[in-house]
Legacy VTK file of the C-alpha trace (Angstrom):
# vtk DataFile Version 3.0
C-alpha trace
ASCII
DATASET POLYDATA
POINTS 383 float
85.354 -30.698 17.147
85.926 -28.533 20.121
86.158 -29.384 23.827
82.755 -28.134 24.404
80.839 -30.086 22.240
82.214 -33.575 23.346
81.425 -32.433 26.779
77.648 -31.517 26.185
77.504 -34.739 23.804
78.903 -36.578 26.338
76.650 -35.319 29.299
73.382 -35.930 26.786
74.413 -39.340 25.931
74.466 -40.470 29.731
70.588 -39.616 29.404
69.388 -41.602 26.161
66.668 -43.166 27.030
65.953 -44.393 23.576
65.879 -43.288 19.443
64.603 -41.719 17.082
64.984 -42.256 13.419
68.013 -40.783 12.045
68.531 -39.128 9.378
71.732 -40.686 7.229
73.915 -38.849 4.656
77.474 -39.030 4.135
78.893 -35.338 4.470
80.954 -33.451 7.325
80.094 -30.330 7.265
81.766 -27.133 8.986
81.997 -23.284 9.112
82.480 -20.021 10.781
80.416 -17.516 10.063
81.686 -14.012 11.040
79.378 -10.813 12.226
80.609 -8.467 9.248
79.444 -10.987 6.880
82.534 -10.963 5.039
83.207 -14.247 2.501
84.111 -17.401 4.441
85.391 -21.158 3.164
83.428 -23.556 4.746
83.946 -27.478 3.946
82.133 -30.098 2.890
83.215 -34.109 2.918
81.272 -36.487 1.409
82.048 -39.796 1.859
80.582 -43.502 0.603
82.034 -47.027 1.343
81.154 -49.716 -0.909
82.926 -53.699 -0.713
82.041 -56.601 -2.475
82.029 -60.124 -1.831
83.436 -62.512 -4.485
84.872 -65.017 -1.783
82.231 -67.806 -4.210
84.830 -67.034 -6.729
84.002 -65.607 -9.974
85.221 -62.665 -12.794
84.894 -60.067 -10.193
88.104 -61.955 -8.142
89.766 -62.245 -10.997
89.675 -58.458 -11.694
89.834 -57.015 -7.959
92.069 -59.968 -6.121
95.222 -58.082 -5.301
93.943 -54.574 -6.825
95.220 -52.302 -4.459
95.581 -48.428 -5.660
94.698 -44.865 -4.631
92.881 -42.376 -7.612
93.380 -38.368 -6.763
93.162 -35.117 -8.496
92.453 -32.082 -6.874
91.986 -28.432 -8.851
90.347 -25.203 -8.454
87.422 -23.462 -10.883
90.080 -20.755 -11.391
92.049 -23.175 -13.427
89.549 -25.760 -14.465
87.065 -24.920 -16.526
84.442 -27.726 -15.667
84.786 -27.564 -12.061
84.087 -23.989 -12.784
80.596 -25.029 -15.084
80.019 -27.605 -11.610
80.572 -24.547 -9.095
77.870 -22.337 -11.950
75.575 -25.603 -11.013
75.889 -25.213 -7.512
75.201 -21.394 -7.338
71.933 -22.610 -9.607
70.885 -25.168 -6.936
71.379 -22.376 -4.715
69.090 -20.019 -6.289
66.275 -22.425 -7.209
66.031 -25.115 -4.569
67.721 -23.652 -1.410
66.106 -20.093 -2.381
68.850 -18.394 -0.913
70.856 -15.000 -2.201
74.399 -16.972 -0.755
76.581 -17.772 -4.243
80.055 -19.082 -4.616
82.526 -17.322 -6.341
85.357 -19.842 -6.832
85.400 -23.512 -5.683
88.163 -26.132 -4.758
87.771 -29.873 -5.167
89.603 -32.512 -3.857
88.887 -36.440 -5.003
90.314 -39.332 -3.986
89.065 -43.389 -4.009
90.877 -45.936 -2.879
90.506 -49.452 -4.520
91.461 -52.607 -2.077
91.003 -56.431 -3.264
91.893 -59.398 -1.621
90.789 -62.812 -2.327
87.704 -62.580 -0.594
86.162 -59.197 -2.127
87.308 -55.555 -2.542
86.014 -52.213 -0.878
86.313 -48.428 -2.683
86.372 -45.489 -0.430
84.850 -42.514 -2.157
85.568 -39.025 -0.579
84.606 -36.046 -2.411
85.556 -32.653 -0.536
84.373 -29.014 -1.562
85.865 -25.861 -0.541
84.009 -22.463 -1.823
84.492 -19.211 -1.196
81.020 -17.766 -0.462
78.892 -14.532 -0.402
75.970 -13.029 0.243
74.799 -15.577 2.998
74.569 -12.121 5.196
70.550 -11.314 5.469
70.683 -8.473 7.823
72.934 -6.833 9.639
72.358 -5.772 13.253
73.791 -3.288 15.512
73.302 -3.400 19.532
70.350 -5.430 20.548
69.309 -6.027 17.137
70.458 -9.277 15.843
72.607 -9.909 13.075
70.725 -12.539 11.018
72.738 -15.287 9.045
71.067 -17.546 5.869
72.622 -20.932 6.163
70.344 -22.505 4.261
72.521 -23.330 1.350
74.652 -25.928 3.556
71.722 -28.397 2.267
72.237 -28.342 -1.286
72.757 -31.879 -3.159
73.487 -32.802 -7.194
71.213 -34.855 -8.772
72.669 -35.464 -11.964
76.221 -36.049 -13.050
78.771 -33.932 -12.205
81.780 -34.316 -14.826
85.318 -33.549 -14.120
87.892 -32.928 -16.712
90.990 -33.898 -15.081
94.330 -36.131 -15.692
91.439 -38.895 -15.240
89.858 -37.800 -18.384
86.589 -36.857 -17.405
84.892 -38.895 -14.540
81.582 -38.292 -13.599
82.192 -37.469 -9.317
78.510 -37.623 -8.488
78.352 -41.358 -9.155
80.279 -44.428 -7.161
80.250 -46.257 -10.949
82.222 -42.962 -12.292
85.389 -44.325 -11.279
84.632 -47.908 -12.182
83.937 -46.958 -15.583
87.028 -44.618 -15.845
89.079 -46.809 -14.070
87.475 -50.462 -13.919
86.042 -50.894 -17.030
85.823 -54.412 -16.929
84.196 -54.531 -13.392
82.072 -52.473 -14.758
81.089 -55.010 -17.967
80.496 -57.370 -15.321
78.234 -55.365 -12.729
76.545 -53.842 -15.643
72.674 -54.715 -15.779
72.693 -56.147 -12.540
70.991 -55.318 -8.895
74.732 -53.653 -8.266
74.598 -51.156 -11.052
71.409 -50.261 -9.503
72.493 -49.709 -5.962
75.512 -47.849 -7.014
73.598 -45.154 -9.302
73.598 -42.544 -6.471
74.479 -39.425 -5.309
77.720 -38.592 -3.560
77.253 -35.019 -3.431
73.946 -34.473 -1.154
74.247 -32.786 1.598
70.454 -32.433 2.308
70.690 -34.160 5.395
72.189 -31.023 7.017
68.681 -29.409 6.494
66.521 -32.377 7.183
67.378 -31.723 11.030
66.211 -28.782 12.379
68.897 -25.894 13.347
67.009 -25.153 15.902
67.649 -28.889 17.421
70.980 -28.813 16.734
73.514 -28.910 19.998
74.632 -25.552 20.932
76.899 -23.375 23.415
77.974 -20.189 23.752
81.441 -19.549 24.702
82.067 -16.289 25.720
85.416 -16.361 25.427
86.902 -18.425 22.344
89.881 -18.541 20.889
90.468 -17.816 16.690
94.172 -18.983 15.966
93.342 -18.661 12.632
93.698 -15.345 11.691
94.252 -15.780 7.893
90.349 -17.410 7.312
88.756 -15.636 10.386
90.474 -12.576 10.259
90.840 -11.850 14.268
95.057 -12.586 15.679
94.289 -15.339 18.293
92.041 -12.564 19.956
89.177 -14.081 21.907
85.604 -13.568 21.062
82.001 -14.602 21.574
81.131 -16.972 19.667
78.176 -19.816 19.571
79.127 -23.273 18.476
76.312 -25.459 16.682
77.115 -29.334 16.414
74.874 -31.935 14.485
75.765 -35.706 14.280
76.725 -36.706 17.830
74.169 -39.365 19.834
72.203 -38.057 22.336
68.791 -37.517 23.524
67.476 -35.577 20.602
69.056 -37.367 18.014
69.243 -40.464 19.070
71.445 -43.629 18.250
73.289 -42.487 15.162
74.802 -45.575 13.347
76.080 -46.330 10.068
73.104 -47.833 7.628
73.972 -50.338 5.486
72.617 -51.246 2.083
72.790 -55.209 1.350
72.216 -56.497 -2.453
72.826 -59.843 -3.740
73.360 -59.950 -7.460
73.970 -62.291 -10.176
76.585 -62.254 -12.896
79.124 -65.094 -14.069
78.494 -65.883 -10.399
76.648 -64.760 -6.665
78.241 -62.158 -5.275
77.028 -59.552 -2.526
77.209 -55.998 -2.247
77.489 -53.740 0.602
77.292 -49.963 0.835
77.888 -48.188 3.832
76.665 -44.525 4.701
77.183 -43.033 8.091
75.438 -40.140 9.697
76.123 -36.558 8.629
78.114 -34.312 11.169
77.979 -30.757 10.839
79.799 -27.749 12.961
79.148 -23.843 12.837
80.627 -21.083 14.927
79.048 -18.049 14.930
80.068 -14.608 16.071
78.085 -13.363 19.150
75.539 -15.162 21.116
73.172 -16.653 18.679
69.672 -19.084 17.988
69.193 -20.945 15.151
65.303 -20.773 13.867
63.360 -21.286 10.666
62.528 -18.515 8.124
59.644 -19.503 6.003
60.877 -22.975 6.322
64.822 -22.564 5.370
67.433 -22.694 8.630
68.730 -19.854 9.494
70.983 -17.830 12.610
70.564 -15.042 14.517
72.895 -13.211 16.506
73.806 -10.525 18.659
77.555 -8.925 20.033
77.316 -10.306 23.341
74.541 -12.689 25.695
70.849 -12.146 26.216
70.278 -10.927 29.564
66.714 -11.755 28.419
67.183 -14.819 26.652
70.097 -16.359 28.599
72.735 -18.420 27.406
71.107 -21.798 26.156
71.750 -24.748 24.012
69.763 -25.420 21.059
67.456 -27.758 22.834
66.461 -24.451 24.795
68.700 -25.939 28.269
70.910 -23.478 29.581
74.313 -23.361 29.993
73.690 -23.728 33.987
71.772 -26.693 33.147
74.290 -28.631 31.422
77.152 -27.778 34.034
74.290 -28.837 36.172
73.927 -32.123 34.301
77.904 -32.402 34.272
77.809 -32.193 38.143
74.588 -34.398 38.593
76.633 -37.193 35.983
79.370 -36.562 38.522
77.279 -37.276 41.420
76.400 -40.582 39.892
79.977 -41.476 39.442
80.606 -41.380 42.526
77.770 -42.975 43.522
78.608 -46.160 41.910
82.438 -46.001 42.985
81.073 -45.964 46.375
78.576 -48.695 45.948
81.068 -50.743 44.182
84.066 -50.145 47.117
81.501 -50.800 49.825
80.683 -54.268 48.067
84.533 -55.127 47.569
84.855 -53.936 51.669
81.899 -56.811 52.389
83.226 -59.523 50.441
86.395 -59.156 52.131
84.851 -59.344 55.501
83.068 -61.916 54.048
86.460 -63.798 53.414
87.939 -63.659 57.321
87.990 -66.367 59.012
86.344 -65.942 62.732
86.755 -69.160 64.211
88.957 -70.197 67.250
92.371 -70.214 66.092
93.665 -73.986 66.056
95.935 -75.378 68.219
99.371 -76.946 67.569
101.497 -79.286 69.153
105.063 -79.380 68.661
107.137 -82.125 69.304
110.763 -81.482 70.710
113.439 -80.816 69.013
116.661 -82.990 68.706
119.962 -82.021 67.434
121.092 -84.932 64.817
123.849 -85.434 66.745
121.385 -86.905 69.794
120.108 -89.805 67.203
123.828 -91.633 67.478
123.473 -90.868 71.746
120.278 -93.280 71.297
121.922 -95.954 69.211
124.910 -96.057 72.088
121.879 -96.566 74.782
120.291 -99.648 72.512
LINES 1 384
383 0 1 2 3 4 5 6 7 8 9 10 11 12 13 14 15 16 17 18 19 20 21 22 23 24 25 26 27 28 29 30 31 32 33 34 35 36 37 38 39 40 41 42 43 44 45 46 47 48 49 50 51 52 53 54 55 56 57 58 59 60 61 62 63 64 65 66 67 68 69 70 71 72 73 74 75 76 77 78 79 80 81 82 83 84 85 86 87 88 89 90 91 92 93 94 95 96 97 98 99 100 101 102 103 104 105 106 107 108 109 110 111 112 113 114 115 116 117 118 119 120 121 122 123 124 125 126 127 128 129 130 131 132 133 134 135 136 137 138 139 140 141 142 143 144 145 146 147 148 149 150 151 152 153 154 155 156 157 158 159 160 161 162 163 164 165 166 167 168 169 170 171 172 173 174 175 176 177 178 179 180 181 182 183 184 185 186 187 188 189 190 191 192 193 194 195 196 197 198 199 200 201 202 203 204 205 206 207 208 209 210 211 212 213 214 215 216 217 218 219 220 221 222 223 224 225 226 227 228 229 230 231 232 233 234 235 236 237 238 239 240 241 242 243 244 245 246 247 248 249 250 251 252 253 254 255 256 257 258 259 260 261 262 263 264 265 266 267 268 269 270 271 272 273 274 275 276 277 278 279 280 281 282 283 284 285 286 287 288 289 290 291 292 293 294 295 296 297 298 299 300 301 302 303 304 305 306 307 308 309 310 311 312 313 314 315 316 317 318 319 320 321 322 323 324 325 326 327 328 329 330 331 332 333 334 335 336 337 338 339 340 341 342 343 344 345 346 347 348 349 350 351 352 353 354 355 356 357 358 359 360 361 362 363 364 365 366 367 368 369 370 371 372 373 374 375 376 377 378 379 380 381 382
C-alpha cells in the first residue's frame, strides 16, 4: 500500500467517531488500470483461518496432535486443463452476474494450506490467489476533457459451487475449506462428517463480492500527480512519472468504520466436544488509475472515470468528495493537536516539579569542633 494511503487512513482514523457495519470477506484485492486500456494482471488473495479445539481430548487429537505440514501447487490454464474449464467459469460469472464485457484470457493459481496441531487443537490457513490476464474492461475511451471510462465491476465476482483442481493433489475441490481435509485428512474428515463443523466449513473461499458491496464511490482516494511506475514490464511506462488516482478499500476510518476480523464459533459433537473457530477478516482492495479519476455507479455496477490530467472544475478530491487541501488540512489540524497535548502534558510535568521544591527556611546546623585523634591522648595526660 502506498505512502499516501496510510497517510489519509491515518488522518481519517484520528476522526472516528464511531461504526458502521462492515462488510467482511476474505480477499486482497489490487490493480492498475492503464488509459489505453491495454490487458492488465490484477490479483486476488483469498484467505480463511479455521482452528479447532480438542484440548477435552478426543479422535480429532489423536489425528491433528503434532500434524504439522504445508500443501502447495501452483499452475497456469495454459498448461492445466481444469484450471483452464475454472478460468471458462469465471469469464461465465462475468458475463451473467457481473454483466460486464471484461473476460480473462489465461489465469494463474497459486494454493497453499498449512496444517498445525498441537495438543490442544490445530488451525489450517487457506490462501487461494488468482492472477488473470484481462480484457475488455475498457468502456470508452476519452480524449481531452472527455473521460476515459473504466468497468471494474468484475473485481466482485465469487464461485458458488466447487471449483476442482487437477493437480499432483489429485483433484481437490479449492472452493471449499473441507477440500483439503478430504484430499488430505480423510479421517478428520470421517470424524467432522455430519456434524455442526461440516456445516460451518461448507463455504466459499473464492468470493470476492465484498469488493462490490462497498460503494467505489466511498472508497478512499487521491490523486497523485506525479507517481512513480518502476514496473515497466506490467505497466508498460520506464519509471516515468504519471498521474495517476489511487483507490483504497479496507482501512478504518470514518466511512468505514471499525474493521475487525469476525469470527464464527460452533460447538460440535463427535466421539467427544470440541469447538470450532473460523476467522474472516475484512476485504482490502487497491486500484491505480491513469489520470485524475471518480469512481461512480453505472446502472448499479462500479465503475471509473478518468481524464489525462486534474479537473480545474472538479478539483482534486478523495472519494468521500474532501479535497486534497482538505486532508493536508486535516494532516496540519492533527498536527496542531499534537502539539497541543505535548504542551499540555510538559506544562503539567513543569507544575509538579514546582510542586516538588521545597520553600521553607533552610535549617540550621551546628557543628561541633573538630579534633585531630592525636588531641584524645593530650586529654588522657590532663586526667
Amino acid at each position: 500500500m502506498t505512502k499516501r494511503f496510510l497517510l489519509a487512513s491515518a488522518i481519517l482514523g484520528l476522526l472516528v467517531l464511531g461504526t458502521v457495519s462492515p462488510i467482511f470477506a476474505t480477499v486482497d484485492f489490487n490493480a492498475y488500470l492503464p488509459m489505453a486500456g491495454t490487458p492488465i494482471t490484477p490479483e486476488f488473495k483469498f484467505t480463511k483461518n479455521v482452528a479447532i479445539d480438542y484440548s477435552g481430548g478426543g479422535k480429532l487429537k489423536d489425528l491433528l496432535n503434532g500434524k504439522n505440514m504445508t500443501v502447495s501447487f501452483s499452475d497456469t490454464s495454459d498448461n492445466n486443463t481444469s484450471i483452464k474449464a475454472f478460468m471458462e467459469n469465471i469469464n461465465t460469472e462475468f458475463a451473467t452476474d457481473r454483466k460486464t464485457t471484461a473476460t480473462i484470457s489465461s489465469l494463474k493459481l497459486d494454493y497453499q494450506v498449512q496444517i498445525n496441531g498441537d495438543d490442544k487443537g490445530a488451525t489450517i490457513d487457506y490462501k487461494i490467489t488468482l492472477t488473470p490476464t484481462l480484457n475488455g474492461y475498457l468502456l470508452s475511451k476519452g480524449e481531452g476533457t472527455v473521460p476515459t471510462v473504466f468497468d471494474i465491476s468484475w473485481m466482485g465476482f465469487k464461485m458458488t459451487g466447487p471449483v476442482v483442481i487437477s493437480s499432483k493433489l489429485g483433484d481437490l475441490d479449492i472452493n471449499s475449506p473441507l477440500g483439503i481435509i478430504q484430499n488430505q485428512l480423510p479421517d478428520v474428515y470421517t470424524v467432522l462428517k455430519g456434524t455442526a463443523a461440516e456445516t460451518t466449513l461448507q463455504s466459499n473461499l473464492i468470493d470476492a463480492s465484498a469488493l462490490v458491496s462497498y460503494p467505489i464511490e466511498k472508497w478512499n482516494s487521491l490523486f497523485d500527480p506525479a507517481y512513480t511506475l518502476s514496473d515497466a514490464v506490467g505497466y508498460g511506462y520506464g519509471g516515468q512519472k504519471v498521474a495517476v488516482t489511487g483507490f483504497a478499500y479496507g482501512q478504518s476510518d470514518l466511512y468505514q468504520g471499525s474493521l475487525k476480523p469476525q469470527d464464527t464459533d460452533v460447538d460440535f459433537t463427535a466421539d467427544a466436544k470440541y469447538h470450532l473457530t473460523v476467522i474472516e477478516r475484512a476485504s482490502s482492495g487497491t486500484i491505480d488509475a491513469d489520470g485524475h479519476a471518480n469512481g461512480y455507479e453505472v446502472q448499479g455496477d462500479p465503475a471509473i472515470s478518468t481524464t489525462s490530467g486534474a479537473s480545474t472544475s472538479g478539483g482534486t478530491t478523495t472519494a468521500q468528495g474532501l479535497s486534497t487541501m482538505t486532508i493536508y488540512v486535516m494532516a496540519g489540524f492533527a498536527a496542531v493537536i499534537a502539539a497541543g497535548v505535548f504542551w499540555f502534558s510538559n506544562r503539567k510535568m513543569k507544575e509538579s516539579l514546582k510542586r516538588g521544591v521545597d520553600n521553607s527556611p533552610p535549617p540550621t546546623f551546628q557543628y561541633e569542633d573538630r579534633k585531630h585523634w592525636a588531641d584524645k591522648f593530650d586529654e588522657e595526660k590532663k586526667e
